[in-house]
GUDRENKOL-52624 format. One record per atom (N, C-alpha, C): residue number from 1; residue in three letters; atom name; z, y, x. Coordinates in nm, 2 decimals, padded with zeros to 4 digits. Example, Ala and Ser with C-alpha at 12.3 -4.5 7.8 and 13.67 -1.06 7.14 Angstrom:
LOTI   n res atom      w      v      u
LOTI   1 ALA    N  00.78 -00.57  01.32
LOTI   1 ALA   CA  00.78 -00.45  01.23
LOTI   1 ALA    C  00.78 -00.33  01.32
LOTI   2 SER    N  00.71 -00.22  01.28
LOTI   2 SER   CA  00.71 -00.11  01.37
LOTI   2 SER    C  00.79  00.00  01.29
This chain:
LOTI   n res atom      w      v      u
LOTI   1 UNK    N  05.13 -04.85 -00.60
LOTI   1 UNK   CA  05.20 -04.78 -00.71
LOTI   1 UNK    C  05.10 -04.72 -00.81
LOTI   2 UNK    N  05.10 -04.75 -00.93
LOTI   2 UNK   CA  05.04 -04.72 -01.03
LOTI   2 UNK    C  05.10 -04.59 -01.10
LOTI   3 UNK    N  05.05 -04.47 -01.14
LOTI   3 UNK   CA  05.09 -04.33 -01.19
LOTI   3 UNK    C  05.04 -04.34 -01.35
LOTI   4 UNK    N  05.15 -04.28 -01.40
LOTI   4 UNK   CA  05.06 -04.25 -01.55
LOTI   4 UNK    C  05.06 -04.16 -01.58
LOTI   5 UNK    N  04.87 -04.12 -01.61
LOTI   5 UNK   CA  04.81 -03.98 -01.59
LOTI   5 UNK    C  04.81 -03.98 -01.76
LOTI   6 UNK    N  04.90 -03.93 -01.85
LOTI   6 UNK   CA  04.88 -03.90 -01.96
LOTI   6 UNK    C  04.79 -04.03 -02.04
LOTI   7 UNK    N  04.89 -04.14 -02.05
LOTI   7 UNK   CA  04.92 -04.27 -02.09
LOTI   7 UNK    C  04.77 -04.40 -02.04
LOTI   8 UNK    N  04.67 -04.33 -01.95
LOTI   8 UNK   CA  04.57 -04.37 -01.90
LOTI   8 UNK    C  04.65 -04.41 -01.74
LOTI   9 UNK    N  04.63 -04.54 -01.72
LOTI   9 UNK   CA  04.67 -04.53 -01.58
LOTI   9 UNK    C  04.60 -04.56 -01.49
LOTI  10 UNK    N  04.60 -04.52 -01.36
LOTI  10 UNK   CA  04.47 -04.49 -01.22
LOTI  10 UNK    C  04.43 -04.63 -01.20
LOTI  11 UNK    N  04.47 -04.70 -01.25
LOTI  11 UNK   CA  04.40 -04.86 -01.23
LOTI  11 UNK    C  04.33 -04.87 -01.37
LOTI  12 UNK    N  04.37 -04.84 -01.47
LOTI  12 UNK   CA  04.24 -04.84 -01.62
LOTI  12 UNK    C  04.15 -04.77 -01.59
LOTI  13 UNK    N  04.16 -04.66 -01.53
LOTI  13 UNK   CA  04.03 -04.57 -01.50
LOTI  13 UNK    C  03.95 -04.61 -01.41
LOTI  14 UNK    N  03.99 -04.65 -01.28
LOTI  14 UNK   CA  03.92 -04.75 -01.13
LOTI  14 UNK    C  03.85 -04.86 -01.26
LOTI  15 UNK    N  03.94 -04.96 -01.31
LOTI  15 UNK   CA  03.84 -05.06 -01.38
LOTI  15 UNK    C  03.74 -04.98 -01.49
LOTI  16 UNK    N  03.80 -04.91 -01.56
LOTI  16 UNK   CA  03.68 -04.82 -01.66
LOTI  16 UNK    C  03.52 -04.83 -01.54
LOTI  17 UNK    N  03.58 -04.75 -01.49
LOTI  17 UNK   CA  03.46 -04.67 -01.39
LOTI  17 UNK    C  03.40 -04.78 -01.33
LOTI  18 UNK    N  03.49 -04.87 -01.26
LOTI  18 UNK   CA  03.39 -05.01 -01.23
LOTI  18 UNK    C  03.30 -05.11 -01.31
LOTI  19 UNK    N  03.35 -05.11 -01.47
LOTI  19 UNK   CA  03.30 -05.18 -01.54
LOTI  19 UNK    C  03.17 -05.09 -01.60
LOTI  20 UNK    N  03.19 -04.94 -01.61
LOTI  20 UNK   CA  03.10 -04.85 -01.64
LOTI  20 UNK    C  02.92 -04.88 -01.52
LOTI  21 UNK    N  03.00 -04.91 -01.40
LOTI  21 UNK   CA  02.88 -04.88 -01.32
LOTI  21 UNK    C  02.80 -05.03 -01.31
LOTI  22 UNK    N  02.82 -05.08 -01.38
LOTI  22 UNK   CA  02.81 -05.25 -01.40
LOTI  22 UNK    C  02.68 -05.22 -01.50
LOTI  23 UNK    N  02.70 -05.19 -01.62
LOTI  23 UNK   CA  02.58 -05.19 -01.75
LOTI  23 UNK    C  02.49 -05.05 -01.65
LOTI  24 UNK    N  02.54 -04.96 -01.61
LOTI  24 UNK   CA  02.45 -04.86 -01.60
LOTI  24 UNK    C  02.34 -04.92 -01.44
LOTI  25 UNK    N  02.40 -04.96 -01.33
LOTI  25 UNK   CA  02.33 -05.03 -01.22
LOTI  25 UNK    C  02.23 -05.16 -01.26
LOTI  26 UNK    N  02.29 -05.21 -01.39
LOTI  26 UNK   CA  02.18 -05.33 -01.47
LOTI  26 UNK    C  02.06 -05.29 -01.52
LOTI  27 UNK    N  02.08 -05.15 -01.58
LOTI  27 UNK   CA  01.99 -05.10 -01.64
LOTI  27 UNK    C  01.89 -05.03 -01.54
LOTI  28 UNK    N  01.94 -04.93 -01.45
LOTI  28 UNK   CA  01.87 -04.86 -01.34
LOTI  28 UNK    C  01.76 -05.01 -01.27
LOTI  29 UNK    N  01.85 -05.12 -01.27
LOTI  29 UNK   CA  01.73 -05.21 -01.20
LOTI  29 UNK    C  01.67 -05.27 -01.29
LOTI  30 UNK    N  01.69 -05.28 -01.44
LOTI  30 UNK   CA  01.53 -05.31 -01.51
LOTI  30 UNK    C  01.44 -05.23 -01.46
LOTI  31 UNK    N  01.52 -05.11 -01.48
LOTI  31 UNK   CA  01.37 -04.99 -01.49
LOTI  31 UNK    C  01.29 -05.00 -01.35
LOTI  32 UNK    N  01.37 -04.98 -01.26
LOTI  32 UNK   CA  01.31 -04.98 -01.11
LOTI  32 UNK    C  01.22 -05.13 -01.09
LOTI  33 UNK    N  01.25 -05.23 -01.11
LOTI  33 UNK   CA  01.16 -05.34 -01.15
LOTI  33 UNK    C  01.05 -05.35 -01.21
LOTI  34 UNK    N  01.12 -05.34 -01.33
LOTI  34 UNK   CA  00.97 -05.34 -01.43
LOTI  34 UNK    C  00.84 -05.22 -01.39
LOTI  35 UNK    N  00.95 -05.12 -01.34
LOTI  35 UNK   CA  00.81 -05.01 -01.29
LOTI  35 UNK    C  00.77 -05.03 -01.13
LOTI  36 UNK    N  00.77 -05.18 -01.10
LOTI  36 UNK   CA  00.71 -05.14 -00.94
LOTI  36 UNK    C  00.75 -05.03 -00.85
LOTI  37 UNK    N  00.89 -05.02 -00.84
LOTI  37 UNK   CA  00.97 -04.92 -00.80
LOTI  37 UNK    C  00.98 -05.00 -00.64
LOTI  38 UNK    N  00.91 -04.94 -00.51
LOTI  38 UNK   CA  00.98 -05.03 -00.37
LOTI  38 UNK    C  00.98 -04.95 -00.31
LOTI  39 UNK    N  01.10 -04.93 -00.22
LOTI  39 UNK   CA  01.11 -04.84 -00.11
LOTI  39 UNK    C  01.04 -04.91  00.00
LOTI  40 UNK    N  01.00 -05.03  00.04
LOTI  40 UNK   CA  00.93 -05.08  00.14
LOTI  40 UNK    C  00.81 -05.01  00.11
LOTI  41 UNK    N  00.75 -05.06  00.03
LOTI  41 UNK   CA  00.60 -05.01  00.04
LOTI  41 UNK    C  00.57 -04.87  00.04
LOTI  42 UNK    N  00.68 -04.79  00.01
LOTI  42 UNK   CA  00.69 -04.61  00.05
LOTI  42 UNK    C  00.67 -04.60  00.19
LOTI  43 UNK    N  00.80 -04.67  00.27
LOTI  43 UNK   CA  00.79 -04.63  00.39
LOTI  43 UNK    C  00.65 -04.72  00.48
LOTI  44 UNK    N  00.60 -04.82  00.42
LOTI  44 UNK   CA  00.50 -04.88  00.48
LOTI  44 UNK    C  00.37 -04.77  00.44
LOTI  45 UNK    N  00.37 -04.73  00.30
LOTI  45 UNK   CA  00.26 -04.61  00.29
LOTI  45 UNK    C  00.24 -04.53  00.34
LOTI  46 UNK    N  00.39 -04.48  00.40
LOTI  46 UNK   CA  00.38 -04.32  00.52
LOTI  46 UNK    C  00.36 -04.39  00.67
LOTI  47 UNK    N  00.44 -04.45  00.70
LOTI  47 UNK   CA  00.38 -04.52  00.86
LOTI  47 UNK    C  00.19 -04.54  00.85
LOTI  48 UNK    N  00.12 -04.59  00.74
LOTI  48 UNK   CA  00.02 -04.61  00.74
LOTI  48 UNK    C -00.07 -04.48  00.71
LOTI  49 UNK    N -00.04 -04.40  00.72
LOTI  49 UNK   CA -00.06 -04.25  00.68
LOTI  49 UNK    C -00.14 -04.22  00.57
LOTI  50 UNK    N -00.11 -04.33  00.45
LOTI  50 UNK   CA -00.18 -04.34  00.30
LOTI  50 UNK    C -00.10 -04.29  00.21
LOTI  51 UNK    N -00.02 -04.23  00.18
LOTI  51 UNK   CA  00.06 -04.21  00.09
LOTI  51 UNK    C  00.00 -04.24 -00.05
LOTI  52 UNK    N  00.08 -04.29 -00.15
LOTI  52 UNK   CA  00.00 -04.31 -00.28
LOTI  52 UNK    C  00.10 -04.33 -00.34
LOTI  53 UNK    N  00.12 -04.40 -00.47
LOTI  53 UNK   CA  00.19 -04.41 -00.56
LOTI  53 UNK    C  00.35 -04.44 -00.55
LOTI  54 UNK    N  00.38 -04.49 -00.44
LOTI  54 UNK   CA  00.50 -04.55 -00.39
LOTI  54 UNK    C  00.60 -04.43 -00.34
LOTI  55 UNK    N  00.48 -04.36 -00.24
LOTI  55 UNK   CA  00.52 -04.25 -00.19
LOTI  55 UNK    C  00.58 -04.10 -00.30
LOTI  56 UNK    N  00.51 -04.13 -00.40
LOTI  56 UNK   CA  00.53 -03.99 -00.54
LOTI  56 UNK    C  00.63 -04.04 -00.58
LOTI  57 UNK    N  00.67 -04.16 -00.62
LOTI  57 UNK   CA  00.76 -04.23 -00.75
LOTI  57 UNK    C  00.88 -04.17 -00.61
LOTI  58 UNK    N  00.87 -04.24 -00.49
LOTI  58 UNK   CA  01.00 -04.22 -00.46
LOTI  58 UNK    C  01.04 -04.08 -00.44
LOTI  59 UNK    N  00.99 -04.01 -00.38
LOTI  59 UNK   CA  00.97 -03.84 -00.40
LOTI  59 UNK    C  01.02 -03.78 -00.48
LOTI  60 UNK    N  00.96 -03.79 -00.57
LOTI  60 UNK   CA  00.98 -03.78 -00.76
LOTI  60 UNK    C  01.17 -03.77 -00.76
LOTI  61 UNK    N  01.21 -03.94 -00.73
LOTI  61 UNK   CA  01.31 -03.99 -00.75
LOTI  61 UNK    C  01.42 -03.92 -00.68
LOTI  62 UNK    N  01.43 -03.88 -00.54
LOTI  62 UNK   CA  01.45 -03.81 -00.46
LOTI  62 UNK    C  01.48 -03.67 -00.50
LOTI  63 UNK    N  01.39 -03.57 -00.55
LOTI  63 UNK   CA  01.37 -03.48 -00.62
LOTI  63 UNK    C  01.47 -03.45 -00.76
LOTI  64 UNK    N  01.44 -03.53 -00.81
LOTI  64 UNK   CA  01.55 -03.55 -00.95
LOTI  64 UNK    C  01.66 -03.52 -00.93
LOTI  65 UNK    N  01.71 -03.61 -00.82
LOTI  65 UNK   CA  01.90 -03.70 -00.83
LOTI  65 UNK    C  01.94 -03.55 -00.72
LOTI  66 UNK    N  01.83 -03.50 -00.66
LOTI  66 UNK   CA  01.90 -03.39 -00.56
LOTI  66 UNK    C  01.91 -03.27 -00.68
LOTI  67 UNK    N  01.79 -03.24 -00.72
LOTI  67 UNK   CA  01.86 -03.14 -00.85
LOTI  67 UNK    C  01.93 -03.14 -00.96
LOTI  68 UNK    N  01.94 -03.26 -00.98
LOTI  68 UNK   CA  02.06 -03.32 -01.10
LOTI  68 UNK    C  02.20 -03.30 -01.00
LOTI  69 UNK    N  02.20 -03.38 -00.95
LOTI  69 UNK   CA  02.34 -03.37 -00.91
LOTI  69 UNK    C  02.38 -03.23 -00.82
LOTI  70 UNK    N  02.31 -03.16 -00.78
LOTI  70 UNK   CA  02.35 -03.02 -00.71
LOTI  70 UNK    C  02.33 -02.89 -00.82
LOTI  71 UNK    N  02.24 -02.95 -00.95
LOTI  71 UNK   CA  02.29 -02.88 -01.07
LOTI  71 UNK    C  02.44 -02.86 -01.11
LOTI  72 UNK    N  02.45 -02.98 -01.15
LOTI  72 UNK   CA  02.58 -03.01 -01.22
LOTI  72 UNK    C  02.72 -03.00 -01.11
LOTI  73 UNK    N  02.72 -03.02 -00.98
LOTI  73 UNK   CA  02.82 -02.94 -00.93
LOTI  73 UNK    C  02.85 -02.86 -00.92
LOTI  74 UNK    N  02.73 -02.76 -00.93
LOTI  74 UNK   CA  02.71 -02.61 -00.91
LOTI  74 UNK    C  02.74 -02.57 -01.04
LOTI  75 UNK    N  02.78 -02.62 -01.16
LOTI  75 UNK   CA  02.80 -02.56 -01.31
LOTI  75 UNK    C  02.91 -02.61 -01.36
LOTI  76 UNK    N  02.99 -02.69 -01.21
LOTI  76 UNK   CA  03.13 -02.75 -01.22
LOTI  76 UNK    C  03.13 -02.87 -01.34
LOTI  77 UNK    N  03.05 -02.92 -01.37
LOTI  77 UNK   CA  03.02 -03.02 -01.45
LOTI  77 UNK    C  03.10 -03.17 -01.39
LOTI  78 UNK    N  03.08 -03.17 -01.26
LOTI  78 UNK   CA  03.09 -03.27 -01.17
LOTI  78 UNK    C  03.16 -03.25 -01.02
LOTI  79 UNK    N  03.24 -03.33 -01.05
LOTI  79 UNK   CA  03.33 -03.30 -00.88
LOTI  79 UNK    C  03.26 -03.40 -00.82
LOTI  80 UNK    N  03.23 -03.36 -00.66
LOTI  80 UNK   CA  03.21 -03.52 -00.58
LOTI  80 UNK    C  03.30 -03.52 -00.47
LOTI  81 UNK    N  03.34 -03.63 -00.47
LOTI  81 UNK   CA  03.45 -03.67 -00.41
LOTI  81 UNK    C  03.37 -03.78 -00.29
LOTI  82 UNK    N  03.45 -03.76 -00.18
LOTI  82 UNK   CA  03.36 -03.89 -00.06
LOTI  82 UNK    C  03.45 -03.98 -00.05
LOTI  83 UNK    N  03.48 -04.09 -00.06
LOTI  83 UNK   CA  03.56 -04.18 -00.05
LOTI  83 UNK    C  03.59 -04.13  00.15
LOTI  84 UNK    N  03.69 -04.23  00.20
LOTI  84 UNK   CA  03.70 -04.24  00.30
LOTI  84 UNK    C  03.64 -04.37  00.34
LOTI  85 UNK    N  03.53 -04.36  00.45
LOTI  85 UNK   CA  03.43 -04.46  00.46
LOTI  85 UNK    C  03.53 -04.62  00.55
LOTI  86 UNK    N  03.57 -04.73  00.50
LOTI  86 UNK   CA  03.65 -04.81  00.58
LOTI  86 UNK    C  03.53 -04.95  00.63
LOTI  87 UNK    N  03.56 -04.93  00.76
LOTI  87 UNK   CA  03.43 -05.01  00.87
LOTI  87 UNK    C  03.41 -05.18  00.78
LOTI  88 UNK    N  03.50 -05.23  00.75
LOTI  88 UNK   CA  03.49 -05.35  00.65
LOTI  88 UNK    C  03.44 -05.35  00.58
LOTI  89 UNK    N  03.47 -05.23  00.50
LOTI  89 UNK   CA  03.38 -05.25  00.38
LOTI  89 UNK    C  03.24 -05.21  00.39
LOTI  90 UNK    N  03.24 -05.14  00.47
LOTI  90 UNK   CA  03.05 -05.12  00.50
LOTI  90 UNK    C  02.98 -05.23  00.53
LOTI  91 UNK    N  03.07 -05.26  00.65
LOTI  91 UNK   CA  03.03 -05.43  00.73
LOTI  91 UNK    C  02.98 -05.53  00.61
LOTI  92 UNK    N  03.07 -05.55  00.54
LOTI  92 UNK   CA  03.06 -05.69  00.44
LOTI  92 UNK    C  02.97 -05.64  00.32
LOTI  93 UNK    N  02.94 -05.49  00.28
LOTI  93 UNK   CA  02.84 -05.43  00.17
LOTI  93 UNK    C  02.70 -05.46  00.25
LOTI  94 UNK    N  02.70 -05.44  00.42
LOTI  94 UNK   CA  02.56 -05.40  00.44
LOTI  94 UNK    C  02.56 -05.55  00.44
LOTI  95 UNK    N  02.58 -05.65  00.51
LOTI  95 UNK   CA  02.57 -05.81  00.50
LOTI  95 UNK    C  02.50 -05.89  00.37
LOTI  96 UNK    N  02.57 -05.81  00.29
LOTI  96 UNK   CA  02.58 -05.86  00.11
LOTI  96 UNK    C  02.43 -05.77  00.03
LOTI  97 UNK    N  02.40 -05.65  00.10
LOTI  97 UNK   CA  02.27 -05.62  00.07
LOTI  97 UNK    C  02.16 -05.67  00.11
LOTI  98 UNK    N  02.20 -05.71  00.29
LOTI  98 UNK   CA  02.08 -05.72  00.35
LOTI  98 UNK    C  02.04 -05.89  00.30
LOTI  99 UNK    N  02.16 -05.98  00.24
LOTI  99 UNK   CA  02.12 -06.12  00.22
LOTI  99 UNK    C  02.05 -06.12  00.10
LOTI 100 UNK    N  02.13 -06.01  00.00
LOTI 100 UNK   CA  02.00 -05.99 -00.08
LOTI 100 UNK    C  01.88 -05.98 -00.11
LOTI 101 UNK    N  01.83 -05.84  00.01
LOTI 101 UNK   CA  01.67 -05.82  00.02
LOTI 101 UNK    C  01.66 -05.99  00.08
LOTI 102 UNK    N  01.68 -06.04  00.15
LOTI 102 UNK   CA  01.65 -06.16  00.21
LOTI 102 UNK    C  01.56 -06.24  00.10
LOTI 103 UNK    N  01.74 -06.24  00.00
LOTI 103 UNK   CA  01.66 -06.36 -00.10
LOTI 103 UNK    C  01.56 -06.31 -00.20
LOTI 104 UNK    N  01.57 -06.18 -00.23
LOTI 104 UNK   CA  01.39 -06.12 -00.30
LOTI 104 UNK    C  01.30 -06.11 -00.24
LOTI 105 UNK    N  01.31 -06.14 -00.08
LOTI 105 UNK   CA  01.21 -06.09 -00.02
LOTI 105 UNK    C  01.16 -06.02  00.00
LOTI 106 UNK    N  01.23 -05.91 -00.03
LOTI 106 UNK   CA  01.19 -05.77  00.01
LOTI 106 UNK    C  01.23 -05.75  00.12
């Protein structure tokens, strides 16, 4: 059943928001690319007890999105909402990521 929230309806917003995370996830992976951004070689840096560049960037990164986003909740800027987690869809996301790293070789 589709609702109309003040002539916007909960399926234009789901596609908004879907098509919104499309240009912004394209862009997050130039950047993470082009800057030698890898969580492998983070966690291979700390197992190896060298930490170095891999280990700061991800830190850094870490660092940011926990004060950004616990900013902006905390200033009511931002609601976060948990989905309800459904076993299929994790199943067929983790499958669909892991074939990924596969095929980059990561």
């Amino acid at each position: 059943m589709v609702r109309n929230t003040g002539g916007i309806s909960r399926f234009t917003v789901r596609t908004m928001t879907a098509l919104l995370g499309f240009p912004v996830g394209l862009v997050l992976g130039v950047v993470l690319h082009r800057g030698d951004f890898c969580m492998h070689s983070a966690v291979r840096e700390v197992l190896a007890r060298r930490p170095g560049g891999q280990v700061r960037a991800w830190a850094t990164a870490l660092a940011f999105q926990l004060v950004l986003v616990n900013g902006l909740a905390a200033a009511g800027a931002l609601t976060i909402v948990l989905p309800p987690a459904l076993p299929v869809a994790a199943t067929v996301g983790g499958v669909v990521f892991g074939a990924g790293m596969v095929l980059a070789k990561g």
